[in-house]
C-alpha positions as CSV (number, residue, x, y, z in Angstrom):
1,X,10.5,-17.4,-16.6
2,X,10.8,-13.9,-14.7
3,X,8.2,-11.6,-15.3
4,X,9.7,-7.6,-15.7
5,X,7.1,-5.2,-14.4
6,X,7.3,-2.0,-15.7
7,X,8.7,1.2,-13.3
8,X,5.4,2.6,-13.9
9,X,3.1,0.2,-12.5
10,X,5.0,-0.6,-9.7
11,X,4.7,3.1,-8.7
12,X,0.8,2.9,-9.2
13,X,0.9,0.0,-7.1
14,X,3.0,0.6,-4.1
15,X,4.1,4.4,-4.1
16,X,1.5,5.9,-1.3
17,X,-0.5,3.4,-0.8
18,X,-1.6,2.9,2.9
19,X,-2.6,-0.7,4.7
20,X,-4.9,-0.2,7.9
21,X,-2.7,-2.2,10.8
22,X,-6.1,-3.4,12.4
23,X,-8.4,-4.8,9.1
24,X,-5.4,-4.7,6.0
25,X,-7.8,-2.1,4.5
26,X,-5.3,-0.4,1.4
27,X,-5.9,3.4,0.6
28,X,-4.0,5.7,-1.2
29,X,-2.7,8.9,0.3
30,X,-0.1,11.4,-0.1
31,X,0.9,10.8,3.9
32,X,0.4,9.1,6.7
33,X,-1.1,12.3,8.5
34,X,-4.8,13.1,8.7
35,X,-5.3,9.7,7.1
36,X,-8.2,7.6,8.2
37,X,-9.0,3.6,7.5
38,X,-11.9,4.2,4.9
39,X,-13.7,0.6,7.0
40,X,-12.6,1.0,10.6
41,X,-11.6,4.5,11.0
42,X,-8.5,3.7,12.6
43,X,-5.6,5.3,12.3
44,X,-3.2,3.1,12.9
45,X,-1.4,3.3,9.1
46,X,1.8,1.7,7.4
47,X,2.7,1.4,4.0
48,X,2.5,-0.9,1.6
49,X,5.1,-3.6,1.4
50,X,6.1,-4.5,-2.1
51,X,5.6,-8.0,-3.1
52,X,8.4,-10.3,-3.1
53,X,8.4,-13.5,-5.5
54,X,10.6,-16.4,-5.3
55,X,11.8,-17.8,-8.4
């Protein structure tokens, strides 16, 4: 059975959310500039990839 995830959440999920390319650290941003890794200060930033389930 295939689980439908609403539009919604999957923008609250994956829509500007940042993942720190030296310790994974997620943060939420509106871009990629003048943001910092809230653990490691790095700034070194990509987004999030969305989840991919095989059935």
């Amino acid at each position: 059975m295939v689980k439908i995830r609403d539009a919604d959440a999957e923008a609250r999920m994956y829509k500007n959310v940042f993942v720190c390319m030296k310790c994974n650290a997620k943060t939420k941003g509106k871009t990629k500039l003048n943001l910092k890794c809230r653990k490691c200060g790095a700034k070194a930033m990509r987004l999030a990839k969305k989840a991919v389930k095989k059935a």
